[in-house]
N, C-alpha and C positions, 0 to 999 in steps of 0.2 A: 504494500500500500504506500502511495506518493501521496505530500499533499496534493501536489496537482489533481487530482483526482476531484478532489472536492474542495479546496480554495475557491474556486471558480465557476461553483455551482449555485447560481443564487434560492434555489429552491431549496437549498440544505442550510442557508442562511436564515431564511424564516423559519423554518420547523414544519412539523406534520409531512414532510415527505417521507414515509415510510417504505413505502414500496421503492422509490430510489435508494435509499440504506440497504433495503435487503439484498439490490443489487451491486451495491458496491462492497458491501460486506458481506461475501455471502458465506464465511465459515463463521456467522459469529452464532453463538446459540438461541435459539426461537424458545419460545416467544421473544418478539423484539420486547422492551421496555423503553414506549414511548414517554418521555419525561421533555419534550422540546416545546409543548405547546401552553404551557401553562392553563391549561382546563380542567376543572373540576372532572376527575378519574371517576366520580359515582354520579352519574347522571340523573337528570330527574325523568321519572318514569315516563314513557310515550305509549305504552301497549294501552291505557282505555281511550285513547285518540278514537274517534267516530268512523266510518264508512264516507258516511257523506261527506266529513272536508275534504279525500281524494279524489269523490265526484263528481264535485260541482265545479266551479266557478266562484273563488272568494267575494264576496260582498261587499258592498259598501259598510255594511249595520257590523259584519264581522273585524273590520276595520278598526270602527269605534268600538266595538267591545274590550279590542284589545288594549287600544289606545287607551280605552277609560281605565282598564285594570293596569296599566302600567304606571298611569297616575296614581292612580290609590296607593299603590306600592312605595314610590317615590315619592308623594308627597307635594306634585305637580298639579299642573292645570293642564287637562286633557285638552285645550283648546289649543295647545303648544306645542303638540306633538303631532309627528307623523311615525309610523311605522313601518319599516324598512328593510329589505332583504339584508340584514346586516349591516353594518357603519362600514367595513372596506372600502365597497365603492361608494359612501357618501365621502370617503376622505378624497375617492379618488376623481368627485365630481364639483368639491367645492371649488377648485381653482376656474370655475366655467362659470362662477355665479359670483364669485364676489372679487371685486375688483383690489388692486394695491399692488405696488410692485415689490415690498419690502418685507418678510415675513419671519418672523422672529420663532425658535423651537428650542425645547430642552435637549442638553447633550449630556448623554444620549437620552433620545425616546423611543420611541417604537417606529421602523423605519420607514414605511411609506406614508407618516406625513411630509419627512422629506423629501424625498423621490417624486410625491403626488407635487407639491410646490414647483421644485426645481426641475422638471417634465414639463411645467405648464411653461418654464422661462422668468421664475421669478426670481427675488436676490434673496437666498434664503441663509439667515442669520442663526448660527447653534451658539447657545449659552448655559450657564451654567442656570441662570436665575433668569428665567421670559418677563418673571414680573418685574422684577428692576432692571433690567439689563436690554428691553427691546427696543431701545434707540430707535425712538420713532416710529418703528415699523407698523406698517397698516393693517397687518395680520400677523397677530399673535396666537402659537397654539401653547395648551399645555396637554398634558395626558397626565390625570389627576386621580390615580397615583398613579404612578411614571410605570413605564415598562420601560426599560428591563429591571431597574435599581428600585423602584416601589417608593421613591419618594414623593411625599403627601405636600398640597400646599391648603392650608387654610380656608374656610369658605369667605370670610369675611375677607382675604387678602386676595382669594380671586373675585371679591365680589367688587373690590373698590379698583382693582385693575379694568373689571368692566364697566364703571364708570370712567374711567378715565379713556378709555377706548372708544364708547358711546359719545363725547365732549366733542371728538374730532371726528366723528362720523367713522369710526373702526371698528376691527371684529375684533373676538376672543373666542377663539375656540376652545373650548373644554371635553379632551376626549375622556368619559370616563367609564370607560371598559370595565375595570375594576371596582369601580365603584360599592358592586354591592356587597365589598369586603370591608370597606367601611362609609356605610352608609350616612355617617354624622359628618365626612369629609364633601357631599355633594352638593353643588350649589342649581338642582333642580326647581327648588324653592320661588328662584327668580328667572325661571326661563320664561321666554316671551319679551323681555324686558331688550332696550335698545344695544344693538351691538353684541349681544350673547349668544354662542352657538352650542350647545351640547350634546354631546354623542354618546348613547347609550347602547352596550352590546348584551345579547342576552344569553349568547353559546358560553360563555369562561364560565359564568357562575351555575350556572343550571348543566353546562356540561354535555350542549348537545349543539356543537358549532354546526356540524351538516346540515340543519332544520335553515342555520339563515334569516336569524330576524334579530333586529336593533332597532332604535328608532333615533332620531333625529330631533330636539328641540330648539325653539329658535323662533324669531317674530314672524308673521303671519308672510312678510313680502319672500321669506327664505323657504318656509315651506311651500309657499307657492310653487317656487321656482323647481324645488327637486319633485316635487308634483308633476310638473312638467316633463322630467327628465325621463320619471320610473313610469310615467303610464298608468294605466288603472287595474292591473292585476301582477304588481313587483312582486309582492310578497303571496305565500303562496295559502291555501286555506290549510293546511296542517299547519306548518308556522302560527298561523294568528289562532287557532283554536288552542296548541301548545302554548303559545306565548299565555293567553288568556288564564288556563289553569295556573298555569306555574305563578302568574305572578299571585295570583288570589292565596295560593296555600302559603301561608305565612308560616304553620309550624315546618312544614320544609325547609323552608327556609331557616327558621332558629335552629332547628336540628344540625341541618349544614352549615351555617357559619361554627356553630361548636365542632364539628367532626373535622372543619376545615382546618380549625384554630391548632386543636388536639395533633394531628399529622403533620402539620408547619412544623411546632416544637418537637414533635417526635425525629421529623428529618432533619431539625437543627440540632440535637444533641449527638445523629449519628454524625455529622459533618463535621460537628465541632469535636467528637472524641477522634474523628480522624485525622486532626489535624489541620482543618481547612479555615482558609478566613470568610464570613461569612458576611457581606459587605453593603445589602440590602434583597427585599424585596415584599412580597407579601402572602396571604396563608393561600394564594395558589403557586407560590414560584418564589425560589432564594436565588438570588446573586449572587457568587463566589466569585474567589480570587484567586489566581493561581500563576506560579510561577511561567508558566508556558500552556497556555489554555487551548490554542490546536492540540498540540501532543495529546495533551490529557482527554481533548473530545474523540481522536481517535482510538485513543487505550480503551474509552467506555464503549466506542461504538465496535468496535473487535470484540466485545464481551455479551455485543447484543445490547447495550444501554444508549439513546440516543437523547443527548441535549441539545441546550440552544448554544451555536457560540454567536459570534459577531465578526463581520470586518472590519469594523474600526478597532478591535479590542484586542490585543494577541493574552490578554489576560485575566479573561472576564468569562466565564460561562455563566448561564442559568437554568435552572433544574424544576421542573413542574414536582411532581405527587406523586408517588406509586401507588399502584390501584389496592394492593393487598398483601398481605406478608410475608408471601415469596419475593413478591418483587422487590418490596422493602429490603428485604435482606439479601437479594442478588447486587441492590443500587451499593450500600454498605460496605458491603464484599468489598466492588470493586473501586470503592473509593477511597480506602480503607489499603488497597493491596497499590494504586497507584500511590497514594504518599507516599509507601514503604519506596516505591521506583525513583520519585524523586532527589 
């Protein structure tokens, strides 16, 4: 194995290419042990999903049902939302809607806000801090908490950066994927509000990305716009019938934030008795640090363990969840057997 192999692969840069791993590694031991995508390993259940959402033709009234139960959830105004085949391609449609040539992003975040910016031809700005540090710029994102590192910013500090972006006629984007990990960090509250844009995913926490639904909040002129964009049947009827349940059952929810909580610490104590530094993230995915972080992704992936690395980072991996405790104890093993290597 060369890195050339997979230096150069951007699809093993994001994660979830599984089937590409099994062919580049094909002696390593099966089951894989996906850990690249940071999503909740225990999904929320989909088998009492109906007949008829594969039948029909989603609804308009199916729309709103879900839209309203994702407010209830959050704590929104269902009047502010739209619902959406997932936030991906809203990141990768806002550059078509909102104007600015300057665009200010955390470094690192999660990569295709940058890619989506700097594809469209804009000047895009990485900092350490978007909210003091975006000189000017006319579009500010953050991703609240952050992928890959899980750092948090304030509601009241992104709430007054939205003010001050709304003064000059600017945005704020607020992705917040994560969010339902900590729910007291989101600033749902004041969407609709001038200049605010937030993005809401619903695969990481619920654990079911292939269904495809997130929604979008944001003033009435924005959801016009991506209105325009998705058509009138984007989202599909098992997504919004799924969306719908999941977001109503709240003790699911309590249940999994505590299962979630319980497994973060559980993989931080094995990480840390192996030695590793453990440098952010949050209770679906830890950021480590490591001496030479290719190396170490292909020693896991030769073992059948596949993480996230990064190309800007040579020393930075991120680790999702094992599903159950085999896996747990396979991840262990070999992180546990690379220290001893370095």
């Amino acid at each position: 194995m060369t890195a050339k192999n997979y230096l150069e692969n951007p699809d093993l840069i994001h994660g979830g290419a599984i089937d590409e791993m099994a062919q580049l590694f094909p002696d390593a031991p099966r089951p894989w042990v996906d850990l690249s995508t940071g999503v909740n390993p225990w999904p929320y259940p989909v088998s009492h999903l109906r007949p008829e959402c594969f039948a029909k033709l989603p609804t308009k009234k199916d729309q709103q049902v879900c839209a309203t139960t994702m407010a209830d959830a959050w704590g929104a105004d269902a009047n502010h939302i739209a619902v959406t085949p997932g936030t991906e391609l809203i990141i990768r449609l806002l550059p078509s809607i909102l104007n600015g040539a300057r665009v200010c992003v955390p470094k690192p975040t999660y990569g295709d806000h940058l890619s989506s910016w700097r594809s469209a031809g804009r000047d895009v700005l990485e900092t350490n801090d978007p909210i003091s540090n975006s000189q000017d710029a006319e579009i500010v994102v953050l991703c609240n908490p952050n992928n890959p590192d899980g750092r948090v910013w304030c509601p009241d500090a992104v709430e007054e950066k939205r003010k001050s972006q709304a003064r000059r006629n600017r945005w704020l984007i607020v992705d917040e994927a994560y969010c339902d990990l900590v729910p007291e960090n989101s600033v749902v509250p004041h969407a609709g509000k001038p200049g605010l844009i937030i993005l809401r995913s619903f695969g990481k926490f619920y654990g079911v990305p292939g269904i495809r639904l997130g929604a979008i909040l944001a003033p009435k002129s924005i959801l016009e716009a991506i209105s325009t964009f998705l058509g009138h049947w984007a989202v599909s009827g098992p997504a919004l019938a799924l969306g719908a349940s999941a977001y109503r059952d709240r003790n699911w929810r309590k249940q999994t934030l505590t299962r979630l909580a319980n497994e973060s610490q559980r993989l931080d104590a094995g990480l840390t008795k192996a030695g590793i530094n453990i440098t952010g993230g949050t209770d679906l995915f830890r950021f480590i640090q490591l001496p030479d972080a290719y190396s170490a992704w292909e020693y896991l992936a030769e073992r059948g363990i596949y993480t996230r690395r990064f190309d800007y980072s040579k020393t930075e991996l991120r680790l999702g969840l094992a599903s159950d405790d085999t896996e747990v104890d396979r991840v262990l093993k070999a992180v546990t057997d690379l220290m001893r290597h370095e």
